[in-house]
N, C-alpha and C positions, 0 to 999 in steps of 0.2 A: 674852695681853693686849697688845694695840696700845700703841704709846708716840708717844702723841700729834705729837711731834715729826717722827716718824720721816716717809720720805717712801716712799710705796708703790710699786711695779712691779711688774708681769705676766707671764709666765712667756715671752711674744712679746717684751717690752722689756728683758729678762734673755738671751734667745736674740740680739736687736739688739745690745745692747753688748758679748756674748760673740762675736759673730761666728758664731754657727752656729744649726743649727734649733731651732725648739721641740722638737722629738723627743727632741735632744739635752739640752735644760734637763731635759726629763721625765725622764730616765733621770738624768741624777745628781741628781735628787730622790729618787728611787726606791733607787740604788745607795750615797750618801753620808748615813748618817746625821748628818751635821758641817752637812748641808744646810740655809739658815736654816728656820726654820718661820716658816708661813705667820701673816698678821698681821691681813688680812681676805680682803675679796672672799667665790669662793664655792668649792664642790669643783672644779667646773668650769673658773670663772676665780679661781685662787687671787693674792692680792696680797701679797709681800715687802719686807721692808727695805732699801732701797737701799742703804744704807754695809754693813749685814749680809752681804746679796748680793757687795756692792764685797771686804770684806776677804777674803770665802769665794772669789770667783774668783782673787784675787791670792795667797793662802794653796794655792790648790789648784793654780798655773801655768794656768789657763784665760782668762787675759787677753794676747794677741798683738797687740802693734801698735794698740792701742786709744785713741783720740782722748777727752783729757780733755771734749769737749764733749759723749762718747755718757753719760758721767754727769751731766753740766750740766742737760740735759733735761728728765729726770725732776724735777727742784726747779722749772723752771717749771712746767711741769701740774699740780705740786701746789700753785701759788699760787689755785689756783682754777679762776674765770671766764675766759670766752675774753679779754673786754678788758683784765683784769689781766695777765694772760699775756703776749696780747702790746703791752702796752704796759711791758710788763719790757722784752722782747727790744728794742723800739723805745728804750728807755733804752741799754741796752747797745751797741747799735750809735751811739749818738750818742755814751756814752763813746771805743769805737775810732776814729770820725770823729775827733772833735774832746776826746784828753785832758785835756784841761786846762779843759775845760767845768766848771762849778760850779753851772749850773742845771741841774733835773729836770724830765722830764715831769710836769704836774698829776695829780692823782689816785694817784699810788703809795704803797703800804706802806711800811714804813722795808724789812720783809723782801724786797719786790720790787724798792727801791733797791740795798742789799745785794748780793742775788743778781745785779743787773745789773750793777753793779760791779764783782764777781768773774766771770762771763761779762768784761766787758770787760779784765779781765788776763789771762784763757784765752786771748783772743782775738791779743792783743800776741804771743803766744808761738807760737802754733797757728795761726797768719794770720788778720788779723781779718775779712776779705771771706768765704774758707770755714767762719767762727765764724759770721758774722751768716747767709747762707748756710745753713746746717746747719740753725740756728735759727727762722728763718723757714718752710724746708720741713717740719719736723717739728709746727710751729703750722699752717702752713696744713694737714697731713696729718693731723692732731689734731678740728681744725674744717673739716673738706670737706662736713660734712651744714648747715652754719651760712654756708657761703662759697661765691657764685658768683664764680670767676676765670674770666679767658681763656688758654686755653693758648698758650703759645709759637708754637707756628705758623699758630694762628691769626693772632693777634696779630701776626706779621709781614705774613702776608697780608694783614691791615687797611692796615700803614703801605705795602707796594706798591703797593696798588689806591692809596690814598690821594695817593701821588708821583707815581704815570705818571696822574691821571685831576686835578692843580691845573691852572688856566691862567696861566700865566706863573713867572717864580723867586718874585716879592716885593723886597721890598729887605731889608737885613739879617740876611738868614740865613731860617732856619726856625722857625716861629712854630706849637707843636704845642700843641692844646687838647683835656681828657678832664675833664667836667665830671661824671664818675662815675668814680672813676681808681679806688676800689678798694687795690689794696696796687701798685699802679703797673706791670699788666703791658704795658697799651697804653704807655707813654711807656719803658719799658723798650725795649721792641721797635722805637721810635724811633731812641732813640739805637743801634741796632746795625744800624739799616739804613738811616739818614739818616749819608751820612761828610761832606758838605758843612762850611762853614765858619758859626759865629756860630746856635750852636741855643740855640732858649727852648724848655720844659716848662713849662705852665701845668694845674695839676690840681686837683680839688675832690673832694672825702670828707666827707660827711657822719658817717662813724663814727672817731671821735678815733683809737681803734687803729688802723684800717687808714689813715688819713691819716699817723700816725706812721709807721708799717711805712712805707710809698711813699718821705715823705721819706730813710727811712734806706735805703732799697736805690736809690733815684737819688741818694743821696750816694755810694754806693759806684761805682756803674757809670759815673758820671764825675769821680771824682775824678784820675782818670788825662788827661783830656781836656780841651784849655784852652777856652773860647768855647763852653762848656753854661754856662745859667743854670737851676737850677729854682723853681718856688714851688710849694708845696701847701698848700690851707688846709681846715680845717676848718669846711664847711659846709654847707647842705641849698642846692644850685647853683639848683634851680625856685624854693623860695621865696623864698632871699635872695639873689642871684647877684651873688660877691663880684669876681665879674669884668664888669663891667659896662662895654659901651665897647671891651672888647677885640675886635682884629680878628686872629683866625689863618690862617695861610696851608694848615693841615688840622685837620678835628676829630675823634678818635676817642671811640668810647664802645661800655660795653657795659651800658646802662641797665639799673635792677632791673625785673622785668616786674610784669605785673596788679598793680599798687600801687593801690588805689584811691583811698589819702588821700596821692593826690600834691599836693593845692594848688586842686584846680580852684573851691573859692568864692571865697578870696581872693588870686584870681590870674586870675578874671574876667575883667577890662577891664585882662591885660598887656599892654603893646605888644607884646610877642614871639611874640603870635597873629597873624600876618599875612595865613596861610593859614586862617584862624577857630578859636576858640573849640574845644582839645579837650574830647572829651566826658570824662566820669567817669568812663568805661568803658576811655578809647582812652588811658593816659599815655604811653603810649609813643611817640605824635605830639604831644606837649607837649617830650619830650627833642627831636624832629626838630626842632621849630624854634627849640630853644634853640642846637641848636648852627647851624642856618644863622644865627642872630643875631649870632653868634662870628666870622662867616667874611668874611675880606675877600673882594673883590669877585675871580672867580676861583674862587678857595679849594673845599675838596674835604671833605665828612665823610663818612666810611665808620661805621656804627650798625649793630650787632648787633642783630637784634629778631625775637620768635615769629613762626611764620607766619600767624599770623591777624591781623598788623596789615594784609597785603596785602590782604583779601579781609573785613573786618569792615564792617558797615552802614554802622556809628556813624562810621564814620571814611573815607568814601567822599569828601563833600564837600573833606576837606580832599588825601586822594590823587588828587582833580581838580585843586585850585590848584597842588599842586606840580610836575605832569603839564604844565598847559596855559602855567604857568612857567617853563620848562624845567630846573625845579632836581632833579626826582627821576629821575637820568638813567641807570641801571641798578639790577636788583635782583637777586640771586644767591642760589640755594634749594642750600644745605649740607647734605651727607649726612647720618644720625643719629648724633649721637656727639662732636660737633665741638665742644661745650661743654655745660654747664648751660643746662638741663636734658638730658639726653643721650640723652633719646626720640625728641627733636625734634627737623626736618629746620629747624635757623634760617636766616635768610636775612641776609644783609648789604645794607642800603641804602647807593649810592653817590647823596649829595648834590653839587650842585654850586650856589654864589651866583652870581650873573650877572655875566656880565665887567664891567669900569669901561668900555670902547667899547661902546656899541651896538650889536646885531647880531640877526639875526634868531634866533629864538628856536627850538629843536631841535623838529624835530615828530614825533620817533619816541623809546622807550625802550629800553635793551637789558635783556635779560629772559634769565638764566644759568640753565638746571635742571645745577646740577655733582652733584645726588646718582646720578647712572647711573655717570659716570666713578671713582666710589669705589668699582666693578666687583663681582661676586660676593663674599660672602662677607664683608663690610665689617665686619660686626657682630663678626663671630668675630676677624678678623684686626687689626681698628682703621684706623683711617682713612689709607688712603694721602698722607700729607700733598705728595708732590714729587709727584703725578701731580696730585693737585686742585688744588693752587699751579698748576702748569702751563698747565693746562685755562683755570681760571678767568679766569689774567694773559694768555691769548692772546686771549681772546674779548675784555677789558676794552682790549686794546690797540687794539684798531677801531671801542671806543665813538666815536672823533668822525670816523673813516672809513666813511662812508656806503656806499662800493663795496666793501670792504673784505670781503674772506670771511670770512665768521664758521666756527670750531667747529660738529660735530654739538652739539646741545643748547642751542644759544645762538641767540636770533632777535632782527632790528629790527621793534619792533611799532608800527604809527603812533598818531598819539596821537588818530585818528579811533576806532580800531579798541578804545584802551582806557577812550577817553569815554563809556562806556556806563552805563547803569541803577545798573551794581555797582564802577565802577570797580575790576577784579580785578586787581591785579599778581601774582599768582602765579606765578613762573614755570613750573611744571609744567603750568599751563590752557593757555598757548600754544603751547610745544614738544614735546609729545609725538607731535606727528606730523609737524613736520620732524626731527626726532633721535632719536628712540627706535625702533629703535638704528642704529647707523652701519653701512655696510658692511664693514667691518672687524671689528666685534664680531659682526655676523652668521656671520662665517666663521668667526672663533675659538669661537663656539659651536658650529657645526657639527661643526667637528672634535672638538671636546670631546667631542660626543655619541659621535662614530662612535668614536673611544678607548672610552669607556666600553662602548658595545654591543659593541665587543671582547674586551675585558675578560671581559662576561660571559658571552661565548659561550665562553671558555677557562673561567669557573669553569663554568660546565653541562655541559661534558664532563666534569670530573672529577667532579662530584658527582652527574652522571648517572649514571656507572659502578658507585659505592660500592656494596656486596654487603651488602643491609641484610636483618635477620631480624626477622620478626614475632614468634616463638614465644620460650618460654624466657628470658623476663626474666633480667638478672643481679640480684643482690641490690643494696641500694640504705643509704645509711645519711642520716640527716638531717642540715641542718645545726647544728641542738642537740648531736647527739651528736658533730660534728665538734670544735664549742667544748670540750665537756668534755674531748675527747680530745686537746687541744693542737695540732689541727691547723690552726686558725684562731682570729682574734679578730671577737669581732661589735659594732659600733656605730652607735647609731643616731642619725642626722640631727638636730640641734637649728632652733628660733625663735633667730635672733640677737636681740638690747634693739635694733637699730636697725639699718638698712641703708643706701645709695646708691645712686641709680637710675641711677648710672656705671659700665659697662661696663671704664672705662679709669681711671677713679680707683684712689688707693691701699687695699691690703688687699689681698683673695684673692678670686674670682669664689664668689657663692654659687648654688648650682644648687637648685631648687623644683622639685615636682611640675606646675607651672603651666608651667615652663619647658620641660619635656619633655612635654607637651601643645602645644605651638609651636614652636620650632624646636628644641629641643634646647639652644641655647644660655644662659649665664645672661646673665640680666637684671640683676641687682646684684652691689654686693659687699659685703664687710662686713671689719673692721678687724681686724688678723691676732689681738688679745687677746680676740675677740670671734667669732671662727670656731666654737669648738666641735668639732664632729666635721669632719674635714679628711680628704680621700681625697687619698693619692700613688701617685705612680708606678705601675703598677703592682698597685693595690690591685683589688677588685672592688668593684662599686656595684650597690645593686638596688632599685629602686622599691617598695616594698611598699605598693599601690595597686592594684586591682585596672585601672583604669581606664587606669593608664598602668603595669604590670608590665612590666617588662625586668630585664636584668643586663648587665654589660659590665666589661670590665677599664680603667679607667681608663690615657691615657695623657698626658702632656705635664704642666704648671705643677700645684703641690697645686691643688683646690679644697673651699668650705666647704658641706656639706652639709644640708637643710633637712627639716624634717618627712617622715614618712614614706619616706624616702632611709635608704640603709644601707651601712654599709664594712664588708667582709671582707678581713683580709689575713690570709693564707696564710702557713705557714711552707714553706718551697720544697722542704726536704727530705721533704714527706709530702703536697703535694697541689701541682697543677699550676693558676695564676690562670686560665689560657683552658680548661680542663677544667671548672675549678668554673663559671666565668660560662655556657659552654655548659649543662652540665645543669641552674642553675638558672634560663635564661629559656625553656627547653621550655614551651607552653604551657600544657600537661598538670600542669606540675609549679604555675603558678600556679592552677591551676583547685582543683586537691585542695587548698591551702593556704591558698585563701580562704573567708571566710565567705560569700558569695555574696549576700548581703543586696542590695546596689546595685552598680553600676559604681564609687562611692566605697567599696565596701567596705575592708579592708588587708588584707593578703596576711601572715600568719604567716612569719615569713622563718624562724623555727627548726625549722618545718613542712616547709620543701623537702628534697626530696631531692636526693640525689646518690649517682651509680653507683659502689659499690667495686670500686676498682682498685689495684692497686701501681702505682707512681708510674711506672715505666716502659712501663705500659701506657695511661698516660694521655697521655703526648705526641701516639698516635695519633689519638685522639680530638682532643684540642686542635688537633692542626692542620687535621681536619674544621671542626672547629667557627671558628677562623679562617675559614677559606673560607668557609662559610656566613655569618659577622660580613660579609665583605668583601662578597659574592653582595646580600645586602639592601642593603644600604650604595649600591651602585652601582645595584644597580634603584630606590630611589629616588632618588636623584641623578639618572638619564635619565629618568625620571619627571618630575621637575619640569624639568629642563633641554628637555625635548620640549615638553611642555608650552606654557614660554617661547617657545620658539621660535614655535609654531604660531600663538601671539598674536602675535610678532613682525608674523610675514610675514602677517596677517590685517588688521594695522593698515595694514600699507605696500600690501598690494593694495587696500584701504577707501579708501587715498587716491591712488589710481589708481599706482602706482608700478609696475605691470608693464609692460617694457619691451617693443619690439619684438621676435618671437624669443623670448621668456619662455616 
């Protein structure tokens, strides 16, 4: 029976505070009868007693070096709701700021006063920057399916483009404006790349927690720093704009998208339409000219936004005024992955207000495709953040040098040329046939290929050679009767309760049958108490689909496994992982173990077989079967890499590019 009081944790958040894997919680569940018993949850994701948990690791020496705040944690989550939560932690950290504080955030429990209270003594002792810290990332790593943030290096990238692209200092310092600041990553990223003298933070949040959260981590990050001022207030910036009048010297934002009840009936006949009336459709050129509203004369806003505001009907009129204004004066199309939503290739709009002298007004746009330079493989590897910073800040440096060489990828496009019917700033519509691809990336391709066609002319010889028999099958055993016989364990693939369309968010990458239908890679992740069936190291994986049948030995980081997916791991002393993935992705062997009904049909995995052998006859094999894993592997990779290419050099001769001598 559960005890109402008691505060639950996961056998993932049991594995966190212990310091080691879940594997390892599992096993002294398994091995320690003394072990708490479970209180809820399910078999699957079972939930324990956190002080129960607490005494049994300290009782059993399984606690090393462990930070009173990996217990803390768990008693906020179990305050509930996300805004309760983190409007604890937001209490807490205004206790470390300021002890001697006697008021509270609005809205708290006496139990979430309490618990902030006690976090803020943890914090005194434990340092209270890596207390609030701690705190904060495990909330926002809690609520990642509920919160769009900008990461860090984005985020920095905004405030460089934003420095090198103002006209003039200003007077007094620097004057930074984020009328959707969120839990304060843009003004964070401020103060650590603005060292100048006499800085203001000016931010707006609509959502009370995450305005609290802002305040208390730009309490932190400058409290060390004399001449930062910040204000954050809590409030809806489009409809009540509590900054009204203010003039900054940059704006940053990373506005909510397709909002449709941003304001637009009664917010009609604002003045802060200047470029007209957004539609119902377009809010995210309602944020644009909130923040040119914001910007003294000069002044620079860098805005995160989908890419269909470039290229959207409804919203053409007004990416004319800003065009023939000279205020929308480059636009930058980011690889996939670079934030929320993490499918999407966003772009950043760099605005500029028109200087306080007169002067003729810019007749051309620069226009950045940077998602080529995030090179092969971006998806898998994540986003090379110093080679796109690079890219991006070399081409932005010649935004107002007209003669000025631009970067492969990057073009000046006249503002005759973008006046048109559709008003398109896409950057991908106009560069991809002066930059796609550079001469440089052409030859590193090339060579690429001709490695790989190496490659496989060495595996062809060897596996040309192999002395292979038709006759006289060897005996074969399945894998049913492997399991019974302790020579393996078999599991299979679960639906996680919820996902993340983040490649690089926290958890564990979940792989789907969908996924290995495309490129193989996964497409989400899910949260480590939330994984389910997990393949390591090591392990075997096998599609039981008929439509997408393989096997493979898993190598590199765990990941969480999805319907129709299966883990076999091998005990090492009785069966060999690259022997068993070989015999069971023979086609042969999925063919017999299907039901044959559709291409969706499932492939029986206890149905496969596998050739008996003594374990020292099986390396031979195995290391066949390597070769062959590697042999497909590189023919499709020269496959698509050929491929590539051939379009490459079909575009650049399209567009007359052969040379004399060619």
């Amino acid at each position: 029976m559960r005890n109402a009081d008691a505060v639950p944790v996961s056998l993932a958040e049991i594995a966190r505070i212990a310091g080691v894997g879940r594997a390892a919680v599992s096993n002294w569940r398994r091995r320690h009868d003394s072990f708490p018993s479970r209180i809820g949850g399910t078999d699957v994701s079972p939930q324990f007693s956190l002080s129960e948990v607490e005494q049994w690791l300290r009782d059993n020496g399984k606690l090393h070096d462990v930070a009173g705040r990996e217990f803390l944690w768990p008693r906020f989550e179990a305050l509930g709701s996300r805004d309760t939560s983190g409007l604890a932690v937001a209490e807490a950290a205004r206790r470390m700021l300021a002890p001697r504080t006697r008021s509270t955030l609005p809205g708290l429990s006496d139990e979430a006063r309490d618990l902030a209270g006690e976090a803020a003594g943890l914090g005194r002792s434990e340092g209270p920057r890596e207390t609030f810290e701690f705190l904060l990332q495990r909330w926002l790593d809690t609520h990642v399916r509920q919160l769009s943030t900008t990461p860090a290096q984005l985020a920095s990238l905004m405030v460089r483009i934003a420095l090198r692209t103002r006209l003039g200092e200003g007077t007094g310092g620097l004057t930074v404006f984020d009328p959707a600041c969120g839990t304060g990553h843009l003004p964070v990223a401020a103060t650590q790349e603005y060292t100048g003298p006499g800085l203001t933070l000016v931010g707006c949040e609509r959502d009370p927690a995450l305005a609290a959260l802002a305040t208390a981590r730009l309490g932190f990050v400058t409290e060390d720093r004399a001449g930062v001022r910040t204000e954050i207030v809590t409030a809806d910036a489009l409809r009540a704009d509590p900054f009204e009048g203010l003039q900054a010297d940059i704006a940053l934002c990373n506005p909510p998208f397709n909002e449709r009840d941003w304001g637009y009936e009664e917010l009609a006949t604002d003045q802060r339409w200047t470029h007209g009336l957004p539609p119902r459709t377009e809010p995210e050129l309602a944020w644009v000219q909130h923040l040119l509203t914001h910007l003294r004369p000069g002044g620079t806003a860098v805005v995160v936004l989908p890419p269909a505001v470039a290229s959207r009907k409804a919203g053409r009129r007004i990416r004319g005024s800003l065009l023939r204004t000279g205020m929308l004066r480059a636009v930058v199309a980011l690889p996939p992955g670079c934030a929320q939503p993490h499918s999407v290739s966003l772009q950043l709009w760099v605005l500029r207000a028109a200087p306080a002298s007169a002067g003729p007004v810019a007749q051309d746009a620069l226009l950045i495709d940077a998602t080529r330079p995030a090179g092969p493989g971006a998806r898998e590897q994540g986003t090379d953040w110093d080679r796109l910073t690079d890219f991006v800040l070399s081409a932005i440096a010649q935004l107002d040098t007209p003669e000025g060489a631009l970067p492969d990828g990057a073009v000046r496009i006249p503002l005759l040329d973008l006046l048109d019917d559709e008003v398109d700033v896409t950057p991908g519509r106009h560069t991809s046939a002066g930059g796609d691809p550079s001469g440089a990336e052409l030859t590193s391709s090339w060579a690429e290929l001709t490695e790989s066609l190496a490659r496989l002319t060495e595996l062809s010889g060897h596996l040309s050679k192999l002395s292979l028999s038709a006759g006289n099958p060897r005996t074969t055993v399945t894998v049913g009767d492997l399991v019974k016989a302790g020579a393996l364990t078999l599991r299979a693939g679960q639906q996680p309760a919820a996902t993340t369309a983040s490649p690089r968010d926290t958890g564990i990458p979940l792989l789907t049958v969908p996924d290995l239908l495309t490129d193989g890679s996964p497409s989400t992740r899910v949260a480590a108490d939330e994984a389910g069936t997990v393949a390591e190291e090591g392990d075997v994986v096998v599609a039981g689909v008929v439509r997408a049948f393989r096997a493979w030995v898993h190598e590199g980081p765990p990941i969480a496994l999805g319907p129709q997916l299966h883990v076999l791991r091998v005990e090492a002393a009785k069966l060999s992982a690259h022997f068993l993935a070989g015999c069971l992705r023979a086609p042969s062997n999925g063919r017999q173990a299907g039901t044959h009904a559709s291409s969706s049909s499932r492939v029986d995995i206890r149905r496969l077989h596998v050739l008996r052998l003594p374990l020292e006859e099986q390396a031979g094999y195995a290391e066949v079967f390597r070769r062959l894993t590697s042999f497909r592997q590189l023919l499709k990779g020269a496959d698509v890499l050929g491929e590539q290419l051939a379009d490459d050099i079909s575009d650049r001769l399209a567009a007359g590019g052969l040379t004399a001598g060619g």
